[in-house]
N, C-alpha and C positions, 0 to 999 in steps of 0.2 A: 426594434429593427429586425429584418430576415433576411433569410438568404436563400431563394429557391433556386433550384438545379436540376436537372431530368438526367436519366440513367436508367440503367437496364435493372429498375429495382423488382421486376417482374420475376424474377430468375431466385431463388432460395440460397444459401451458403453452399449446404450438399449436392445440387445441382452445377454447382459451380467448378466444386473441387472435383464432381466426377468429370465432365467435360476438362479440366486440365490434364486430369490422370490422362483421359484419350486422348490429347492433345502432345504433351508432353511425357509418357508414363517412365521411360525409365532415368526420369529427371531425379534428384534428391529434395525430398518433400520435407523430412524433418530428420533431425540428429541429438541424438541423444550420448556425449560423452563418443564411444570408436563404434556406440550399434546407431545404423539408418536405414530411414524407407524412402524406396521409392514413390513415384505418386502412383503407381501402377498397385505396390504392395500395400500402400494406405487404405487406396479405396478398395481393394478389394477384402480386405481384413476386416475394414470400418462394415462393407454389405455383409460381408458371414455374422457379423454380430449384430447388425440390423437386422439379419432374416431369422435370429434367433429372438431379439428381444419382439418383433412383431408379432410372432408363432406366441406370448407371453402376452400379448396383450396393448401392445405400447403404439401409439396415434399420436395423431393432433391433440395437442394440450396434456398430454400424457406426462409428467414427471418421472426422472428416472435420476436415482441417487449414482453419482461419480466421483469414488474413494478409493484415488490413487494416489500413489505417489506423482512428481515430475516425472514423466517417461513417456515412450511411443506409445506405450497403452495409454495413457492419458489423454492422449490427441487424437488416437485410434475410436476410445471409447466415446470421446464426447462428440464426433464426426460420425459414428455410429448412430449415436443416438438422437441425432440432429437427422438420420437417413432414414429409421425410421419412423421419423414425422413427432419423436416425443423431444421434451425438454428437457436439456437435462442439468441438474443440481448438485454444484458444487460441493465437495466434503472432504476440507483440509482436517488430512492425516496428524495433524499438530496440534486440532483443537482439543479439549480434553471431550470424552466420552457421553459424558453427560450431555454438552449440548450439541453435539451429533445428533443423537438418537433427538431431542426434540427437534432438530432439523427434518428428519427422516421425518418423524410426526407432523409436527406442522405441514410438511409440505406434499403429505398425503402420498409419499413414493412406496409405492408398492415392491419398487424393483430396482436391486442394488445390483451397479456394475464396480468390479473391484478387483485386486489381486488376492492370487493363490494365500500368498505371507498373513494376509490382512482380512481373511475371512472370518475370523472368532470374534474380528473386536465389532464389529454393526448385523454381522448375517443374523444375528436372532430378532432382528427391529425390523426385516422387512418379508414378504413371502417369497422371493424368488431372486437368487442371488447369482449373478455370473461373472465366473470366472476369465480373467485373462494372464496370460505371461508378460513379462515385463516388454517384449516386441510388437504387442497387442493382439496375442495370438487368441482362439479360444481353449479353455483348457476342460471345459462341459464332457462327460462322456458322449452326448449326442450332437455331433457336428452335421450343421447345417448347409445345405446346396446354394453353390453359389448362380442365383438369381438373381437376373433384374427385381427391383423391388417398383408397386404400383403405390404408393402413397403419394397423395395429394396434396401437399404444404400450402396454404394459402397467408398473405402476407400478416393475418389478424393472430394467427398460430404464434402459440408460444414458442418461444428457440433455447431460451433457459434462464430459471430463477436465480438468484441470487439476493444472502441473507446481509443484511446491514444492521446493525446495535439499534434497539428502539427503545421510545423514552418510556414505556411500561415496566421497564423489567426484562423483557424477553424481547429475541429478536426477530425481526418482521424481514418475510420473504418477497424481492423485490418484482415480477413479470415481466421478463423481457420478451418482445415480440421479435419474430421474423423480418416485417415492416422497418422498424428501429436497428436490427442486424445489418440488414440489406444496404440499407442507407450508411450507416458507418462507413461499411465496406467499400462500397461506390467510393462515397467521397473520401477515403482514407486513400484508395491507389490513384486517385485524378491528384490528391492533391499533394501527395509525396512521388508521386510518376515512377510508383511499384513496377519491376517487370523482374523477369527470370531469372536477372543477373543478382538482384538482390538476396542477402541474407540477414533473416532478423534474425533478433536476440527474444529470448522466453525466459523471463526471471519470475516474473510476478506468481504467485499464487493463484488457481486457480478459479479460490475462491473468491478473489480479489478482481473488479471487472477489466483492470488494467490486461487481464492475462487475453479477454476476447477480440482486442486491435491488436494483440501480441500473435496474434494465429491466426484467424480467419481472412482479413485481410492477405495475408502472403500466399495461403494455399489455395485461395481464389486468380490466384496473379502466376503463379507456377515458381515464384520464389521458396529460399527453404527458411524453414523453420527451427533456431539455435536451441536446444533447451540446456540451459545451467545446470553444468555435473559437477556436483561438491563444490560448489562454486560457494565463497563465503558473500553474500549478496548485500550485507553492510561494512563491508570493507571497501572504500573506494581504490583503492591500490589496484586490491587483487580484481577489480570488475574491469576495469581499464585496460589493465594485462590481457584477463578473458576476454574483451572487445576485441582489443588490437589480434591478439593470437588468433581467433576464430575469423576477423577478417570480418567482420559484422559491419554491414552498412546505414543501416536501420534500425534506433535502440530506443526500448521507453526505459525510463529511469522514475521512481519517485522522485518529487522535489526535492528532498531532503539529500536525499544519495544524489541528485543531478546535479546540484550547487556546488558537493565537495570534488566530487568526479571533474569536473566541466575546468574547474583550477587549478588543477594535474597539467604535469608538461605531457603533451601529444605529438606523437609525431608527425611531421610536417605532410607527408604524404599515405597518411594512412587511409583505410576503406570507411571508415565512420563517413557518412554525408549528413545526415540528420540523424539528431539526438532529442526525443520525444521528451517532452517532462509534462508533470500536473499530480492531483491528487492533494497537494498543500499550497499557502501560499509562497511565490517564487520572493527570493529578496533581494538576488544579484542578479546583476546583467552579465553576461558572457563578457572573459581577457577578447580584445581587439585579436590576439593572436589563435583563437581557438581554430581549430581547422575544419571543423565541422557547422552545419545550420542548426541554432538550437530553436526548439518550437516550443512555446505554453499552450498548454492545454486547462480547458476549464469541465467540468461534467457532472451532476451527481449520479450517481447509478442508476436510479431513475429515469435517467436518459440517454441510455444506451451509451455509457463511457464519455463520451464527450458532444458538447453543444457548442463549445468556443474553442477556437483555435488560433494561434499568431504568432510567427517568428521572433525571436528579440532580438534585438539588434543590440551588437556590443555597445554597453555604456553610455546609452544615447542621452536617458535621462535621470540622471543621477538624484534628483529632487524627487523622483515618485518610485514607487515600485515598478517593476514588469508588468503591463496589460496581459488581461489573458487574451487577448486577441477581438475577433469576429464570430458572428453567430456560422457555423457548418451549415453545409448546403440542406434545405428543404427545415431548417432550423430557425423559427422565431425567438428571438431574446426580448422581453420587455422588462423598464428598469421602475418599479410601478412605488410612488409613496403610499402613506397610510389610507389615502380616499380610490387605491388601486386607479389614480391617474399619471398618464407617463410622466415621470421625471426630467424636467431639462437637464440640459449639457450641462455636466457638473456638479448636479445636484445628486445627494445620498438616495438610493432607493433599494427596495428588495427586486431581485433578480424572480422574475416568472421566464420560463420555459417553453415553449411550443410547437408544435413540429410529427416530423416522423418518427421521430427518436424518442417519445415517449412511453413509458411501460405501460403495461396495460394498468395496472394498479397493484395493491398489497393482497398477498396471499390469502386470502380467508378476512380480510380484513375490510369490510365494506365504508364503515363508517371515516377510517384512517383515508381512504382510497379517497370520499368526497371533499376532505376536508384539506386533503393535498393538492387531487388533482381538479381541478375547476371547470366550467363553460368560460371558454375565450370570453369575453366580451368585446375586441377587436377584429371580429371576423363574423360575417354571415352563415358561416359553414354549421350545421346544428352540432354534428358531432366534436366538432372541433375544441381541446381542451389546454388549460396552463396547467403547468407541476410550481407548485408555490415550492421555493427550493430553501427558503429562509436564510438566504446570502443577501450577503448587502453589498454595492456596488455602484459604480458612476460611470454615465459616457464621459470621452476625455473627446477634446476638439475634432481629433481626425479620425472619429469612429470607433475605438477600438474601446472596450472594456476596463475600466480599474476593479480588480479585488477588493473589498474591502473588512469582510471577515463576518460573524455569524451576527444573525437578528436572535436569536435563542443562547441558550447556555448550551447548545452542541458542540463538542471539543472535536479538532483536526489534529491530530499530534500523528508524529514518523508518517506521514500519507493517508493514515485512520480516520475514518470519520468516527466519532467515538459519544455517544449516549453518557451520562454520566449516573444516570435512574439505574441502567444496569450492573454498576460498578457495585453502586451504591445496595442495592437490593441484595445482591452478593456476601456485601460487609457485612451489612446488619443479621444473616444467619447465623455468624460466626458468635457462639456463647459470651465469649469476652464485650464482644460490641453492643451498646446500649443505641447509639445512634452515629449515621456517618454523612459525610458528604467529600465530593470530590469535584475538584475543580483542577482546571490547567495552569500553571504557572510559565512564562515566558523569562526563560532564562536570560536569551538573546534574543537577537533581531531570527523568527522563522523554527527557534528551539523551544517548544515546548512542552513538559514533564509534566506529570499527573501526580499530582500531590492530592491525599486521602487525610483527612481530619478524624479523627473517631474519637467518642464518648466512652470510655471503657465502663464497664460492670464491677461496682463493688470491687473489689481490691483486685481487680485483675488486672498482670501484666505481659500478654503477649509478648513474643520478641520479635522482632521483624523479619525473620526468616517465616517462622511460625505463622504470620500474615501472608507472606506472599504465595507460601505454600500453599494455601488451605483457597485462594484466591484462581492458583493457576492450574487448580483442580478443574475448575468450575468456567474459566475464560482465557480466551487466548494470550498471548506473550504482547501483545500489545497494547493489551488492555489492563496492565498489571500497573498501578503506581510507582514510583521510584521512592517515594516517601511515604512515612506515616507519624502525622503529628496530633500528639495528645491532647484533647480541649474538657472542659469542665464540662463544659452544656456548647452546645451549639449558638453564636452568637445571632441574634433574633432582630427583624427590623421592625417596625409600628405596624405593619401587614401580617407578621407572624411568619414569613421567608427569611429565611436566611442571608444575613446579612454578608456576601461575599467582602467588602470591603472591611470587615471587620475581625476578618480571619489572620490571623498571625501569620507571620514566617517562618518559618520551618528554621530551628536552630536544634545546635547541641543539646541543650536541656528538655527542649519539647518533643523531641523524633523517638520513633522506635527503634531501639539500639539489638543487636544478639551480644553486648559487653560493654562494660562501661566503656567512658569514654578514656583516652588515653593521648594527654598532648606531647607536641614533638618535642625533643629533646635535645634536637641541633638545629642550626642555623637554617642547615639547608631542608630538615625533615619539614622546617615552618614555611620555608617557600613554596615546598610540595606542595605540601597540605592546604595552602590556601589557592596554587594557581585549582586543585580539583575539587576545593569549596566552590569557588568562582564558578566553576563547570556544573556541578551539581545542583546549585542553586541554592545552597544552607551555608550558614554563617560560619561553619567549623565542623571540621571530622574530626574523629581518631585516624591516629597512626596506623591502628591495627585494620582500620574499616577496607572491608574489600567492598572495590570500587565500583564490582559489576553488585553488588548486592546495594548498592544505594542507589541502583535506578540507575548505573551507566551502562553503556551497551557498545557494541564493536564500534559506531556511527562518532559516536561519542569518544571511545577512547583515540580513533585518529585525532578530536583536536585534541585531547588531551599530550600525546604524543607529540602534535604541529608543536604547543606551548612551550610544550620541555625542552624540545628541543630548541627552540628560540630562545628561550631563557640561559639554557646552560649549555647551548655548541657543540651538541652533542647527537647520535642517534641512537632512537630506540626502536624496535619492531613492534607490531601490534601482539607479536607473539611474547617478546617481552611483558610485556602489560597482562596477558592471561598467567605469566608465569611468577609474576611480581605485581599484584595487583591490591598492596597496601601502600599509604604512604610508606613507611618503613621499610617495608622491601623493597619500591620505587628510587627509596633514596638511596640505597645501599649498590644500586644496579649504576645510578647516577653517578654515584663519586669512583666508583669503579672504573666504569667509561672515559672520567674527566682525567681520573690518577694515569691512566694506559695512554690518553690524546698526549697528555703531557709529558709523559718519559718519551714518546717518541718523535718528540719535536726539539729542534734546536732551543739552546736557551731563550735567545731574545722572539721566538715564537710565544713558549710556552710565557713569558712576561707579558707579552701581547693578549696573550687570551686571556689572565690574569687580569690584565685591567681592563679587558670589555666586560666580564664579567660581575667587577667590581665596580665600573661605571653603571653596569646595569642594575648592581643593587642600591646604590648610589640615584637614580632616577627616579625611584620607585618611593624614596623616604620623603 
C-alpha cells in the first residue's frame, strides 16, 4: 500500500524556519525552563554560528558533532548546522565516553559544536571545536558578521545522522536526508493542522530520532518549541503536571510512558489536543474519557521517524492490539512473505518500507546498506528502493496496519531498539566472563527487561553492582540488563545456537546478588516482597535488595507504587520509593502509613479497612 501527497517539499527545514523568523520574528520559538528565543533571536544566532562553521569548512554532506545538553543551544546549534548546508550528529551527554568518541570517529566529524562546561570531555577527538552559551550564543574569540549565508541544500543532502545498536558489536550510523526531513515535516503539519497557536513539548533525546518531529515540524509552522527543564521524563505524574502546567498542545510520548500517562485523570478542558506515541509496541487503547486525540506511530530510523501513522480510537477493539495506523504521505508500506510476494489481508509478513523517507543508507557501511536497503521490485522507477525493516506485521480488513513484533532477535525494550551482539560483546571483555548472552524477557503485556545469562571464569564471583558498573562504562542506561543469571555452559541447540528456550528463569539462587539473600520475616515484608517479585520478573528477592539495582527504574516503580497502594489503602510517592527502596524499608514506611490511617479514623472505619484488607488477603490464598 501508499500514500502519495504533493507539498512544498522543494524548500529545505533552515529555509523554512528563516522565512518564519521574517514572517513572524518577535513570536516565541523555543523555551527552555524562564530563558526563550524569539524566532528573530534563533535565526539569527543559528546564521552567526553557520557563518562560522562554513569559514571551517562545513557543506553539503558535511557531518558536524552536537554535544549539548537539552537547551536553546541545542536547537540553536543543530539549526545552525542544518544552515550551513552540513549534518549534524547527535552526541548524548549521558552516553559514556568511550562510545562517544567512536561516534565522532565513525562518523568522520571533523567538527564539534558544544558548551563551554563540556569542552574537555570530546574537544581532543575532533579538529575544530565551537563553543556556545547555554542561549546558543557564540563564545569563539572571533565573532562572525552577520550574513546572508549562499549555501545550496539540495533534497539528496544529508540533514543528520543518527547512531542505532548494531548486530556487530558496534554501532552503525544511520543517513538521514533532507528529502526524508522535508517530507516528515510537510505531512506532520497537514496532518496535525500545526499553526502558531500551538506548543510542543521537547522530551526526547536528541540522540533519539523522536526529538526531529519534536522540533522541526513546529519552528517550520511559527509554533513554540517546550524543552523539559529538570523534568523527571519517566515519572508519568510529574510529565502530566509539566504538560498541563506548560499548556502543551502537541506532545510525543514513548509507548511505554504514553500508556501509563494517557490513564491519569486529565482535566476536562485542558490544552493537550494530541498526544503522539510510538517507538514500542502500543498494548492499551485510550479511557473513552481521555480528553485528548491519541495517535500510533510506526517508523524505524531508517525512515525518517515515522512511515505509519493512525488515531486509536478508545477501546474499540479489545480482541487485538492498537494498529499502527497508514502508510504517511509519499510513503510505500509493503507487507512482503518469504518469496518477497505481498501478503494477503491477514496474513503474517515482514514490513518493507519505501518512499521519500528513506535514509540514504549506513555510514561507511556499504555492504549493510545493500543488504537492507533494496531495488523496489514493485515500481519501474530505477532508483527507487525498500528498507527491509525486519518487522513483522498484517493488513487488518480496513486498511490499517497490525504490529506484530521482530523477524530477528532485535530487542524493543523502554522505546529502544536494542542489538543484543552489542550487549553481549560488552560482557564478554569483562575478565570474570567466560561466555554470555542476552535476551528480553516479557514481564507483562508491553514490559520488557533485559536479562544477561553469563558463564563465569573459574571460581569467579562478580556481584551485580560490579557488572552493571563495568557495563555502564561502556553503554548507555538503557542498554544495562536488569538481571544477571549464572549458567554452567550456555545451553546449545543440534545447530550449535543457542537454545533461547532452554534458558532458565532467573531465581534467587541463580542471579547475581551484592549479599546474600535475606527472607522476609513478617507477614507483610512477604506480600512486599512478592507483589516486587512479580514486577521484576524473578521468583524471589531479598528484603535488603534495592529495587532500583534489580533492573527497576522510575517507569517501573509507578506500578509498583499503583500495586501497593491497591493492596494496602494506602499512599506512597515515587519519592518514597527512592527513599525506602528495600522490601524492608518499604514495609516499615507501609505499616506506618496504615497505623496513622487508622488512628485517625473512627472505629467502625478503621474495622472496615480491617476487613478489606483481610478479605484481600483472604482472595489471594
Amino acid at each position: 500500500m501508499e500514500h502519495t501527497a504533493g507539498g512544498p517539499l522543494n524548500e529545505c527545514v533552515p529555509q523554512l524556519v528563516t522565512a518564519q523568523a521574517a514572517a513572524t520574528p518577535d513570536a516565541i520559538a523555543v523555551t527552555h525552563g524562564k530563558l526563550s528565543l524569539t524566532y528573530k533571536e534563533l535565526d539569527q544566532r543559528a546564521e552567526q554560528l553557520a557563518q562560522g562553521l562554513r569559514s571551517l569548512g562545513v557543506g553539503p554532506d558535511v557531518t558536524v558533532g552536537l554535544y549539548l545538553n537539552r537547551s536553546l543551544a541545542m536547537v540553536a546549534g543543530a539549526l545552525a548546522i542544518l544552515k550551513a548546508g552540513g549534518a549534524y550528529l547527535p552526541l548524548d551527554p549521558t552516553y559514556p565516553k568511550e562510545r562517544l568518541m567512536f561516534l565522532l570517529k565513525d562518523a568522520e566529524a571533523r567538527i564539534l559544536v558544544t558548551g563551554h562546561s563540556m569542552v574537555d570531555g570530546l574537544a581532543a577527538q575532533s579538529e575544530h571545536v565551537v563553543t556556545l552559551d547555554p542561549e546558543g550564543r557564540l563564545l569563539a574569540h572571533a565573532q562572525y558578521a552577520f550574513e546572508p549565508l549562499a549555501v545550496e541544500v539540495k533534497p539528496q543532502n544529508l540533514a543528520y545522522v543518527i547512531y542505532t545498536s548494531g548486530s556487530t558489536g558496534q554501532p552503525k550510523g544511520v543517513e538521514l536526508t533532507h528529502e526524508g526531513l522535508n517530507n516528515l515535516v510537510v505531512w506532520h503539519r497537514h496532518a496535525f493542522s500545526v499553526s502558531p497557536r500551538d506548543r510542543a513539548s521537547q522530551l526526547a533525546a536528541l540522540s533519539f530520532d523522536a526529538a526531529v518531529w519534536e522540533i522541526w515540524p513546529y519552528l517550520t509552522s511559527g509554533a513554540s518549541v517546550h524543552l523539559a527543564d529538570g523534568l523527571p521524563i519517566d515519572d508519568p505524574v510529574a510529565v502530566r503536571d509539566w504538560l498541563v502546567s506548560r499548556a502543551i498542545t502537541i506532545c510525543f510520548l514513548p509507548t511505554p510512558l504514553a500508556e501509563l500517562v494517557m490513564r491519569l485523570e486529565w482535566p476536562r478542558k485542558g490544552a493537550l489536543r494530541v498526544m503522539l506515541t510510538g517507538a514500542d509496541t502500543l498494548h492499551h487503547y485510550p479511557p473513552r474519557k481521555l480528553p485528548f486525540q491519541l495517535v500510533n506511530n510506526y517508523g524505524p530510523t531508517e525512515c525518517t521517524v515515522v512511515a505509519t501513522s493512525g488515531t486509536v480510537s478508545p477501546e474499540e477493539h479489545l480482541d487485538r492490539l492498537p494498529p499502527i495506523g497508514r502508510p504517511i504521505d509519499n510513503i510505500q508500506i509493503y507487507i512482503l512473505d518469504e518469496k518477497m510476494q505481498q501478503a494477503p489481508i491477514g496474513e503474517i509478513g515482514e514490513i518493507y518500507v519505501g518512499g521519500r523517507g528513506l535514509a540514504r543508507g549506513y555510514r561507511n557501511r556499504p555492504e549493510l546498506t545493500s543488504e537492507k536497503f533494496i531495488p523496489n521490485p514493485f515500481t519501474t522507477e530505477s532508483r527507487a528502493r525498500l528498507y527491509k525493516t525486519g518487522d513483522l506485521a498484517r493488513y487488518l480488513p480496513d486498511g490499517e496496519i497490525a504490529f506484530l513484533g521482530r523477524v530477528d532477535e532485535q530487542i524493543k525494550a523502554r522505546g529502544f531498539r536494542i542489538e543484543p551482539a552489542e550487549i553481549v560483546k560488552v560482557l564478554d571483555e569483562h575478565p570474570a566472563v567466560q561466555a554470555s548472552f542476552v535476551v528480553a524477557r516479557e514481564i507483562e503485556p508491553g514490559d520488557k527487561r533485559l536479562v544477561a545469562y553469563l558463564v563465569l571464569a573459574g571460581e569467579a564471583q562478580p556481584s551485580y553492582t560490579e557488572m552493571r558498573n563495568f557495563l555502564a562504562a561502556r553503554l548507555p542506561e538503557y542498554m544495562l540488563p536488569g538481571i544477571f543469571v549464572r549458567l554452567t555452559a550456555l545451553p546449545l541447540n543440534p545447530s550449535g545456537k543457542v537454545d533461547r528456550t532452554s534458558l532458565p528463569d532467573p531465581v534467587a539462587e541463580n542471579t547475581l546478588r551484592d549479599h546474600a539473600l535475606v527472607k522476609p520475616k513478617t507477614a507483610l515484608e512477604e506480600r512486599v516482597a512478592n507483589i516486587v517479585a512479580g514486577l521484576l520478573g524473578v521468583q524471589q528477592v531479598s528484603v535488603e535488595d534495592n529495587f532500583f539495582l534489580l533492573g527497576g527504574h522510575s517507569l517501573l516503580g509507578a506500578q509498583l507504587l499503583a500495586r501497593l497502594s491497591n493492596e494496602f489503602h494506602i499512599e506512597l510517592s515515587l519519592h518514597s520509593l527512592f527513599d525506602a527502596p528495600t522490601v524492608e524499608r518499604l514495609s516499615q514506611q507501609i505499616e506506618a502509613l496504615f497505623v496513622a490511617k487508622l488512628e485517625a479514623m473512627s472505629e467502625e472505619e478503621a474495622q472496615n479497612l480491617i476487613g478489606v484488607t483481610s478479605a484481600d488477603r483472604s482472595d489471594r490464598r
